[in-house]
PyMOL Python script that loads the backbone (N, CA, C, O; Angstrom):
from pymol import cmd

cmd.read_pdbstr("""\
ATOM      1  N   UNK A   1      79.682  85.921  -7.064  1.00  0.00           N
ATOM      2  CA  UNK A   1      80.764  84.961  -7.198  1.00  0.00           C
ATOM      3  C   UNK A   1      81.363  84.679  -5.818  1.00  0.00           C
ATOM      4  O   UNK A   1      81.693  85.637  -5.119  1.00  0.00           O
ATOM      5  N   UNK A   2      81.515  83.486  -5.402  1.00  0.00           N
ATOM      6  CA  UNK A   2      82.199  82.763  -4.075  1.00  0.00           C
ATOM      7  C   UNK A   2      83.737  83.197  -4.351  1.00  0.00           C
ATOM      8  O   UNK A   2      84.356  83.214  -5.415  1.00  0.00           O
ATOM      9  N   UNK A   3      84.135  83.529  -3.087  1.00  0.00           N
ATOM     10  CA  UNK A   3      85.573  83.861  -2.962  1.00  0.00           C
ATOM     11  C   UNK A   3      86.094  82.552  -2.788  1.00  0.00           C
ATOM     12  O   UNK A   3      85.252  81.677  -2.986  1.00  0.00           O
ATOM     13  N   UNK A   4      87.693  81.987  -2.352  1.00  0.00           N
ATOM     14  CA  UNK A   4      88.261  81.347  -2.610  1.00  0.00           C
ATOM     15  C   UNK A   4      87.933  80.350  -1.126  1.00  0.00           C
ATOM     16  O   UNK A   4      87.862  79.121  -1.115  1.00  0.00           O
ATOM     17  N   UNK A   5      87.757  81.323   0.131  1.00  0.00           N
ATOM     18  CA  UNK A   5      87.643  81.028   1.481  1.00  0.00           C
ATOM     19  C   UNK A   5      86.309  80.615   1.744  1.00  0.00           C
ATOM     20  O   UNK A   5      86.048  79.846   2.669  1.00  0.00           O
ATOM     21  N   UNK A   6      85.210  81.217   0.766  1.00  0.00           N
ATOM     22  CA  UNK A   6      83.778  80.857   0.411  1.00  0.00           C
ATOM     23  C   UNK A   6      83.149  78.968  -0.268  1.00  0.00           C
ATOM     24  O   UNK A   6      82.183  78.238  -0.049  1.00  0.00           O
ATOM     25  N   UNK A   7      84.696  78.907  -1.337  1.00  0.00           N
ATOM     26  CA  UNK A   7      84.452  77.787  -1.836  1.00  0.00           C
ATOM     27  C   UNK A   7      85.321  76.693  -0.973  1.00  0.00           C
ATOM     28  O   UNK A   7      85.016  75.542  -1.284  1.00  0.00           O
ATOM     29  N   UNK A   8      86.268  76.779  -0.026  1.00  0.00           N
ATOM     30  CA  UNK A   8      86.556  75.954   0.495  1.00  0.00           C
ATOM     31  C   UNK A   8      85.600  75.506   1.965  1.00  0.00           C
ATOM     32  O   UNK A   8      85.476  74.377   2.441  1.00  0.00           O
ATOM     33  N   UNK A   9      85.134  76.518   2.354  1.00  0.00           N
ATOM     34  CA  UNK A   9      84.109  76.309   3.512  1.00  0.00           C
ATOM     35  C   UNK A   9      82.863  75.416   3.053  1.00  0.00           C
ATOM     36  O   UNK A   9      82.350  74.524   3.729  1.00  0.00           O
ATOM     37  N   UNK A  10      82.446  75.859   1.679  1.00  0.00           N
ATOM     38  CA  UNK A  10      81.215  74.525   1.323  1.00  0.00           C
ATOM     39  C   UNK A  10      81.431  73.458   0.772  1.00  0.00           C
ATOM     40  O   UNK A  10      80.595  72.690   0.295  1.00  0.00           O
ATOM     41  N   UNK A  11      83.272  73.279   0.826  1.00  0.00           N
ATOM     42  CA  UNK A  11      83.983  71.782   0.052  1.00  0.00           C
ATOM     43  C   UNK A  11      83.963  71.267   1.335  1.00  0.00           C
ATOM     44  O   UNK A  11      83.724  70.070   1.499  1.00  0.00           O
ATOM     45  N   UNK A  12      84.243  72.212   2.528  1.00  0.00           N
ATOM     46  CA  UNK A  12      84.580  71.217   3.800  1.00  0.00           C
ATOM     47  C   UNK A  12      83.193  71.038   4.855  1.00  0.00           C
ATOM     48  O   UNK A  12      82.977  70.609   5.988  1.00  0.00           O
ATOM     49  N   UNK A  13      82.508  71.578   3.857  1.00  0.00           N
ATOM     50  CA  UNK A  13      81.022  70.943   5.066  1.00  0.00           C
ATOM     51  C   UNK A  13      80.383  70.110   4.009  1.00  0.00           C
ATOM     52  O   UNK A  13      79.664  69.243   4.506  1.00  0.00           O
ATOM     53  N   UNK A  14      80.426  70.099   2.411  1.00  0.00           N
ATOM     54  CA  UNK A  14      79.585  69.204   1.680  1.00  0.00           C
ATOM     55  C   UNK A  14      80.777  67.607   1.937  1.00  0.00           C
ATOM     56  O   UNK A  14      80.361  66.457   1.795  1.00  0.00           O
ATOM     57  N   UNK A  15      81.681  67.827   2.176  1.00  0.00           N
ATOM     58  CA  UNK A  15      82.739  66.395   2.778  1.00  0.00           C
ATOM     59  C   UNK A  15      81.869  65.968   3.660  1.00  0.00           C
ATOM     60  O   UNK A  15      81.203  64.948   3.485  1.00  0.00           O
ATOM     61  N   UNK A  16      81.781  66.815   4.840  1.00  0.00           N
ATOM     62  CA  UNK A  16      81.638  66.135   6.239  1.00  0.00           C
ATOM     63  C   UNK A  16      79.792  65.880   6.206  1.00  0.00           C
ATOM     64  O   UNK A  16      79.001  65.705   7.132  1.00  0.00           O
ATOM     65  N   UNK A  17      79.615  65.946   4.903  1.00  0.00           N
ATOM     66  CA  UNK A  17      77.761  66.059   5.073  1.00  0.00           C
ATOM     67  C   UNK A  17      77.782  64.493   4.129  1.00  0.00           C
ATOM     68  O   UNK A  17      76.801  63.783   4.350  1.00  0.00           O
ATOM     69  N   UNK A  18      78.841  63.923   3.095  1.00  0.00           N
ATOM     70  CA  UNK A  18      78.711  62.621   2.618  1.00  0.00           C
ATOM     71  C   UNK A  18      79.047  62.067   3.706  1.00  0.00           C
ATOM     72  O   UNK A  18      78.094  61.543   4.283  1.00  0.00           O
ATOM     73  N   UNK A  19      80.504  61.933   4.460  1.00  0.00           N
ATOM     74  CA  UNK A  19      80.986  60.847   5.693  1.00  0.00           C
ATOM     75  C   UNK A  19      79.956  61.170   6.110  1.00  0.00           C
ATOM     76  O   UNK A  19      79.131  60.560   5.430  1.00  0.00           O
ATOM     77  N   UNK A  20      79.297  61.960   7.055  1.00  0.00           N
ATOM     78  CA  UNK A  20      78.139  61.602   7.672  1.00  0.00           C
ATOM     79  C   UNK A  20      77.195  60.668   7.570  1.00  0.00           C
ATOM     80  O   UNK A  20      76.872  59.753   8.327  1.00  0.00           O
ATOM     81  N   UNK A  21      76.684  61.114   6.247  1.00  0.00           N
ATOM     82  CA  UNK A  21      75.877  60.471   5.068  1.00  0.00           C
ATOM     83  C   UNK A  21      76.360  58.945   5.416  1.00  0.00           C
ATOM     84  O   UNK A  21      75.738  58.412   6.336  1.00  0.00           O
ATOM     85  N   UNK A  22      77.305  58.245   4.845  1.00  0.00           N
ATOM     86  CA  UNK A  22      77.657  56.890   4.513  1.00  0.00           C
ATOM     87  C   UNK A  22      77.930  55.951   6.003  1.00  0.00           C
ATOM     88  O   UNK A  22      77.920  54.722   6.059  1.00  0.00           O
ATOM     89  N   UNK A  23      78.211  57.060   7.352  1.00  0.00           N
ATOM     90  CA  UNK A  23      78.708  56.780   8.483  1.00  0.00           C
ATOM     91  C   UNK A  23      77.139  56.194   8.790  1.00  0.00           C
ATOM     92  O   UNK A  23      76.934  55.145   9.402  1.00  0.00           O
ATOM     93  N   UNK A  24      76.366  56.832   8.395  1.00  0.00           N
ATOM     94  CA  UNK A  24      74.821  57.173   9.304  1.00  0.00           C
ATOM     95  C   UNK A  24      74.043  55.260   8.815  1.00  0.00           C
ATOM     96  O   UNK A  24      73.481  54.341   9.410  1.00  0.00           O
ATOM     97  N   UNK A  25      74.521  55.583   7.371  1.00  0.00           N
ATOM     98  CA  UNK A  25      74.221  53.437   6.774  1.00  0.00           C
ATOM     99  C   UNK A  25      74.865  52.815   6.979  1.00  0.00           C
ATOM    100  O   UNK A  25      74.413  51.724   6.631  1.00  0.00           O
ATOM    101  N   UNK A  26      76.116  52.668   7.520  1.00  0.00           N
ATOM    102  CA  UNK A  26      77.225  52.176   8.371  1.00  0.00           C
ATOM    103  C   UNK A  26      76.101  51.388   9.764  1.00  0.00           C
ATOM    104  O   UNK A  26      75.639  50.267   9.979  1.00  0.00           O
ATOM    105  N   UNK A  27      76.067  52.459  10.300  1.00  0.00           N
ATOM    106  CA  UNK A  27      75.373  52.614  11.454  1.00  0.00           C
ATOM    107  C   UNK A  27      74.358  51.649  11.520  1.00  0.00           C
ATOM    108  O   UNK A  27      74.385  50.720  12.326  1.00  0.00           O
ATOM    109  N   UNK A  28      73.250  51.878  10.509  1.00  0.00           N
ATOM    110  CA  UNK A  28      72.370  51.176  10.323  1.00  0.00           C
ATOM    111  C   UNK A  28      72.446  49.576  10.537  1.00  0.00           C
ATOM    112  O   UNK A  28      72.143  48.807  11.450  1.00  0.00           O
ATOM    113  N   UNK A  29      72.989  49.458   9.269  1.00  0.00           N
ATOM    114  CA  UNK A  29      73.266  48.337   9.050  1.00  0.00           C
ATOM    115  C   UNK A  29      73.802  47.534  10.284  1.00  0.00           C
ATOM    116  O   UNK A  29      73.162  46.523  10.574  1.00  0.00           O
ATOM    117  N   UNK A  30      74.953  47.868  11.089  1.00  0.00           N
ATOM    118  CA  UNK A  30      74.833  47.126  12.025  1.00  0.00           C
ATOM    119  C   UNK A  30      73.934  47.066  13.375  1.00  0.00           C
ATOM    120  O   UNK A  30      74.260  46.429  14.377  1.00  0.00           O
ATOM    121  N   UNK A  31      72.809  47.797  13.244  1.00  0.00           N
ATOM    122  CA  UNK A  31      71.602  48.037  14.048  1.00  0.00           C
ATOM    123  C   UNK A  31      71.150  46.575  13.572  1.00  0.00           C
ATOM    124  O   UNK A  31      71.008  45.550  14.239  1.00  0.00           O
ATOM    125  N   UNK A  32      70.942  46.844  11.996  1.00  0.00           N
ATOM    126  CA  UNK A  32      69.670  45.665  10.950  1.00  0.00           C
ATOM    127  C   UNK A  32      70.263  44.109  11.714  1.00  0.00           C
ATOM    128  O   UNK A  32      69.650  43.235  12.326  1.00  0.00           O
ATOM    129  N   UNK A  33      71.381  44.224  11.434  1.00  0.00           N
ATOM    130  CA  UNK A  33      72.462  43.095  11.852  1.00  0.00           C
ATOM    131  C   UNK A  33      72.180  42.236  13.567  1.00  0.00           C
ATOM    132  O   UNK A  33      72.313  41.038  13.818  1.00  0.00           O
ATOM    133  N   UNK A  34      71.763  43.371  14.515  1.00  0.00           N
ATOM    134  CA  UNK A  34      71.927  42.765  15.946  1.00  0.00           C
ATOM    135  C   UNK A  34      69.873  42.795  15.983  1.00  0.00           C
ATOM    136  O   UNK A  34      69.179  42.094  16.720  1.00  0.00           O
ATOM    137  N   UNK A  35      69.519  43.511  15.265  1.00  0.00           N
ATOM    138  CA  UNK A  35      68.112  42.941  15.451  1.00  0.00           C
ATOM    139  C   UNK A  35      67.637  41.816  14.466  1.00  0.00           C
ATOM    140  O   UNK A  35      66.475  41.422  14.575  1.00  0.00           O
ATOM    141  N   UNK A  36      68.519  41.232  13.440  1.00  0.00           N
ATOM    142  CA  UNK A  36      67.675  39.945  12.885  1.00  0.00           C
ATOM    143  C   UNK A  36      68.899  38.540  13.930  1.00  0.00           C
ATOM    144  O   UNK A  36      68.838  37.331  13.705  1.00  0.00           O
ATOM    145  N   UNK A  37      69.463  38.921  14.550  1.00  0.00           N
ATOM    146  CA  UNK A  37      70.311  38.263  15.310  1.00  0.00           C
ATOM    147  C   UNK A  37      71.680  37.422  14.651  1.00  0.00           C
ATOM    148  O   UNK A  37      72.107  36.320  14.994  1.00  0.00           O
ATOM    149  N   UNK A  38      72.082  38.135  13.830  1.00  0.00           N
ATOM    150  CA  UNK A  38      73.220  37.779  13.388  1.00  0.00           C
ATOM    151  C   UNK A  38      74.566  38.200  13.956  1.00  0.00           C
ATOM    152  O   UNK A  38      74.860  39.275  14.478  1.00  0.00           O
ATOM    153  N   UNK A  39      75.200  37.301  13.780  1.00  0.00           N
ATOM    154  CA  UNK A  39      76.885  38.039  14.679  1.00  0.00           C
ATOM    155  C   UNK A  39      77.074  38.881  14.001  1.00  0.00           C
ATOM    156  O   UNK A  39      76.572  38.775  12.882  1.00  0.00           O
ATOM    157  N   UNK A  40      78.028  40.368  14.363  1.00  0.00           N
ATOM    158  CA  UNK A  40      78.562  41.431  13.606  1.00  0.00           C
ATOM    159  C   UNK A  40      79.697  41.194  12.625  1.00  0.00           C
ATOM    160  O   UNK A  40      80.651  40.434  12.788  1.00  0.00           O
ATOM    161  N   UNK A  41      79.485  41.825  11.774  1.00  0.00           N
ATOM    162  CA  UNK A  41      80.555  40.966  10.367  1.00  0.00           C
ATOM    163  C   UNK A  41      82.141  41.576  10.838  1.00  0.00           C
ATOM    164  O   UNK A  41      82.293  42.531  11.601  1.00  0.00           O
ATOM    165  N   UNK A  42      82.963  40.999  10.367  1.00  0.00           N
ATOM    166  CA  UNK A  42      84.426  41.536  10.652  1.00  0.00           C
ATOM    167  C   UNK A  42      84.407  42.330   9.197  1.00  0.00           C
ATOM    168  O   UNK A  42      83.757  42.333   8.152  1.00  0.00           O
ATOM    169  N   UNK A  43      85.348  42.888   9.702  1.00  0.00           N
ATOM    170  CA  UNK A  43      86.143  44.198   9.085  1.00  0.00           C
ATOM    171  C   UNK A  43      85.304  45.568   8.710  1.00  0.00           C
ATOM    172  O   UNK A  43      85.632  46.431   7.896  1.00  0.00           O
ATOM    173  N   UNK A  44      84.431  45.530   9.324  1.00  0.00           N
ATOM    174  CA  UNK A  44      83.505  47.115   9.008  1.00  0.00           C
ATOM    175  C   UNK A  44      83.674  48.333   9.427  1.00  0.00           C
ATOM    176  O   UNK A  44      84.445  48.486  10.375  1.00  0.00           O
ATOM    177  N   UNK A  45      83.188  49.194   9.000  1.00  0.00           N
ATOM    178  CA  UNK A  45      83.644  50.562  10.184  1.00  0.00           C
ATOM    179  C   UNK A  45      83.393  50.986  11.256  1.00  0.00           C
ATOM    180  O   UNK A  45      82.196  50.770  11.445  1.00  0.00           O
ATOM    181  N   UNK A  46      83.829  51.479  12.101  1.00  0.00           N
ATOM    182  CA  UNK A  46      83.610  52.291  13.460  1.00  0.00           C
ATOM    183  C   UNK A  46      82.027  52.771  13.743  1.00  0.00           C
ATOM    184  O   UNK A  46      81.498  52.904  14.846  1.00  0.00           O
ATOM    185  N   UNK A  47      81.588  52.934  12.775  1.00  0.00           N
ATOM    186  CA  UNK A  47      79.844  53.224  13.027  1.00  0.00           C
ATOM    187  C   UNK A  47      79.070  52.232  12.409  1.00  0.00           C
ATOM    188  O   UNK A  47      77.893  52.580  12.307  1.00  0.00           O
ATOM    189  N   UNK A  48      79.350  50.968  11.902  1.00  0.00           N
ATOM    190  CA  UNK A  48      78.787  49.929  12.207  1.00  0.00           C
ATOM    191  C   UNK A  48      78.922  49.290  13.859  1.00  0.00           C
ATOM    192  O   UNK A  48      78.042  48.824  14.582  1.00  0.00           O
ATOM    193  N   UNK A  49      79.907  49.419  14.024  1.00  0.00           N
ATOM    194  CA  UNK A  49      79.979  48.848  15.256  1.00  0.00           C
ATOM    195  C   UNK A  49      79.860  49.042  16.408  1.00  0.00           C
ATOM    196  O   UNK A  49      79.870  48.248  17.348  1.00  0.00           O
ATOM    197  N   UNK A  50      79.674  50.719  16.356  1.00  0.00           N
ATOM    198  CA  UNK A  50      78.881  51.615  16.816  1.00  0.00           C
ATOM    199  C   UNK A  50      77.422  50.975  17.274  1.00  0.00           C
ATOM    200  O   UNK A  50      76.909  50.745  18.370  1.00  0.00           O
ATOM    201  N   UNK A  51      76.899  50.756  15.544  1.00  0.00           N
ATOM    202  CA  UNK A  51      75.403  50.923  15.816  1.00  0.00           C
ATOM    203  C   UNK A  51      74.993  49.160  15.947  1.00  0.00           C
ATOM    204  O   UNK A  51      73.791  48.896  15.908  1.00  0.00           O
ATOM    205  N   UNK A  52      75.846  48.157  16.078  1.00  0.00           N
ATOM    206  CA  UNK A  52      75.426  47.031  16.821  1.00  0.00           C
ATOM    207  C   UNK A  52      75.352  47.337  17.925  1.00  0.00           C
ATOM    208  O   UNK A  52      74.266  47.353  18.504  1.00  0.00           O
ATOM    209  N   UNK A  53      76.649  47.709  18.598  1.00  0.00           N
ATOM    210  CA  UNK A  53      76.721  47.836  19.827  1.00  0.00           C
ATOM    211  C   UNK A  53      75.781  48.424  20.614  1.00  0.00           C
ATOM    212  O   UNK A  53      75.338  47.812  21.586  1.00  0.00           O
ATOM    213  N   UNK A  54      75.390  49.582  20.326  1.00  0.00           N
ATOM    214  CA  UNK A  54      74.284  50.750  21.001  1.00  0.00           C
ATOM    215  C   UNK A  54      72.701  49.244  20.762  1.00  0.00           C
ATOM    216  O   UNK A  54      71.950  48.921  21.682  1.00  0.00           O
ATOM    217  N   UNK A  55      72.651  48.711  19.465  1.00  0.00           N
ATOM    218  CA  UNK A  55      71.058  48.123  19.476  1.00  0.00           C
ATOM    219  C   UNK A  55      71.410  46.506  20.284  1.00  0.00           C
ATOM    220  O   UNK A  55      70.474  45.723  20.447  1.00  0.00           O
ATOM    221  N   UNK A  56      72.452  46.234  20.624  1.00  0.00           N
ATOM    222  CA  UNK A  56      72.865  44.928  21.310  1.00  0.00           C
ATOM    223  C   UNK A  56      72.753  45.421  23.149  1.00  0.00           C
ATOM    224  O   UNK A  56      72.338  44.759  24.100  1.00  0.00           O
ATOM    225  N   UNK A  57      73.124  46.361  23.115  1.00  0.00           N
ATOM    226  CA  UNK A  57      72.712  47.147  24.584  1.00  0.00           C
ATOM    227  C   UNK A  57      71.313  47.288  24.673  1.00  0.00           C
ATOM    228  O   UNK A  57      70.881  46.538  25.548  1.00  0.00           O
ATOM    229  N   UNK A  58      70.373  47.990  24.083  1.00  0.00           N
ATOM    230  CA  UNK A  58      68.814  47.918  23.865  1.00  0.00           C
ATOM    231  C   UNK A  58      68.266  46.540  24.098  1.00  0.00           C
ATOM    232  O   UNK A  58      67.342  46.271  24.866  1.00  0.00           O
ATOM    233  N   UNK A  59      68.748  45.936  23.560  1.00  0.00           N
ATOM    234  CA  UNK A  59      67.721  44.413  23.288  1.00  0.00           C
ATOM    235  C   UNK A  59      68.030  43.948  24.352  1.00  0.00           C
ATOM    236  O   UNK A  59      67.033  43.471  24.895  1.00  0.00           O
ATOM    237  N   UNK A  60      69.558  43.765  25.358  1.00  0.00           N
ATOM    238  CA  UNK A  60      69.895  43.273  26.477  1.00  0.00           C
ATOM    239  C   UNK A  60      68.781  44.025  27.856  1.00  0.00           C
ATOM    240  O   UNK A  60      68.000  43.589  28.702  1.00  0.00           O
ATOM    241  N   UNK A  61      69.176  45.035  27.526  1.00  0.00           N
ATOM    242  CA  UNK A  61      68.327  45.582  28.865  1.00  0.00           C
ATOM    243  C   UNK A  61      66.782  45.795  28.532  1.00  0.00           C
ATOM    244  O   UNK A  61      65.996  46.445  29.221  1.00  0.00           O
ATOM    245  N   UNK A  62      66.443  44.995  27.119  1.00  0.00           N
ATOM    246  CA  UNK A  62      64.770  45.226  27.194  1.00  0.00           C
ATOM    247  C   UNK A  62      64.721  43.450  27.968  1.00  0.00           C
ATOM    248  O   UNK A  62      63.931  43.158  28.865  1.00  0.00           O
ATOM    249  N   UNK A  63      65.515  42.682  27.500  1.00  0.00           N
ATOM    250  CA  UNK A  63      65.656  41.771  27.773  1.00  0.00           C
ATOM    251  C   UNK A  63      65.094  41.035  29.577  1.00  0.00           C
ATOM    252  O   UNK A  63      64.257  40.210  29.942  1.00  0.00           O
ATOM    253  N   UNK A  64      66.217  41.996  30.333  1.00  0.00           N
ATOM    254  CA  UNK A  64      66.426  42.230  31.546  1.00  0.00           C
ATOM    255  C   UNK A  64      65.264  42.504  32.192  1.00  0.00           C
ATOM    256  O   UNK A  64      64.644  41.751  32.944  1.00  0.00           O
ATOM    257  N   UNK A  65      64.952  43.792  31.816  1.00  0.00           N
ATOM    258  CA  UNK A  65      63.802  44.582  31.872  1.00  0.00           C
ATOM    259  C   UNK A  65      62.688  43.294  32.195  1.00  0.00           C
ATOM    260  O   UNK A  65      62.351  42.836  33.287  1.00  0.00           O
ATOM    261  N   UNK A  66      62.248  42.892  30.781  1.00  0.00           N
ATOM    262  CA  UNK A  66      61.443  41.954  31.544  1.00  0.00           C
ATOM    263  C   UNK A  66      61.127  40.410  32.087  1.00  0.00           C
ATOM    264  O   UNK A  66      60.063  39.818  32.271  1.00  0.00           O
ATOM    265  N   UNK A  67      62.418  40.046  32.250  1.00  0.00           N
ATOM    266  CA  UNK A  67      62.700  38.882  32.958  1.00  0.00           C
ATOM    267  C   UNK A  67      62.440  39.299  34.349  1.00  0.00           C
ATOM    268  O   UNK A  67      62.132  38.495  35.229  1.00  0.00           O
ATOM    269  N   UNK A  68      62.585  40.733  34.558  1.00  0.00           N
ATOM    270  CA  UNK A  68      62.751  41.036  36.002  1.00  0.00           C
ATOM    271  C   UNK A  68      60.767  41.349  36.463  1.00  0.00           C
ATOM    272  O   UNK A  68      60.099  41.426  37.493  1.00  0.00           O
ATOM    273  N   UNK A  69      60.587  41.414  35.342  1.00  0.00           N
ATOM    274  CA  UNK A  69      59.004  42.086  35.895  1.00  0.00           C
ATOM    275  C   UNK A  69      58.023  40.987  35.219  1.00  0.00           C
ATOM    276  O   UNK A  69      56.894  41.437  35.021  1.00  0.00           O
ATOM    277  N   UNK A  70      58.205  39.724  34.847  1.00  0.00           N
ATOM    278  CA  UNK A  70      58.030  38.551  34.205  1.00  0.00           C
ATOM    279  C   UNK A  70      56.637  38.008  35.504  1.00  0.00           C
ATOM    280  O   UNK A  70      55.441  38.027  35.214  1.00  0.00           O
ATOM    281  N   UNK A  71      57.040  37.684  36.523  1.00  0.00           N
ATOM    282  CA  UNK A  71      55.632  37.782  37.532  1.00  0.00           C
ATOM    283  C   UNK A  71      55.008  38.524  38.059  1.00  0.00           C
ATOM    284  O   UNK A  71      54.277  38.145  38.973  1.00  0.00           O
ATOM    285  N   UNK A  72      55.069  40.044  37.629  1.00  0.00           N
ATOM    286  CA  UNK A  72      53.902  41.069  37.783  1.00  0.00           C
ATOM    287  C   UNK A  72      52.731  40.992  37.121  1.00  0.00           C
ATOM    288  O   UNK A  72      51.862  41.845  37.302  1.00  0.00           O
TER     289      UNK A  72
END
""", "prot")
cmd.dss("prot")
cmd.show_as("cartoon", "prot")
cmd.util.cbc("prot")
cmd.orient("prot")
């Protein structure tokens, strides 16, 4: 039988294992979003906008990348 300090330790990591969870398709989604080239939607969460941002940085500097090496 789980003690009392037992059952609150796997209430407070099975929490932080859904937010993770829902943060992580958050995320996604605004990845899906900056690679079919759509603007980022208003009002979403912090790890959507997260994960445009991080794949809007990628695509810029693949971008760069080879504009710069375009006559090699």
């Amino acid at each position: 039988m789980n003690t009392k300090v037992e059952r609150n330790i796997a209430d407070f990591f099975a929490e932080d294992l859904v937010v993770d969870f829902y943060a992580s398709i958050d995320r996604c989604k605004g990845e899906i979003d900056c690679i079919n080239g759509n603007d980022a939607k208003r009002d979403q969460t912090q790890a959507y906008y997260d994960g445009y941002g991080e794949r809007f940085d990628i695509e810029q500097n693949a971008t760069r990348w080879s504009e710069q090496h375009e006559s090699i």
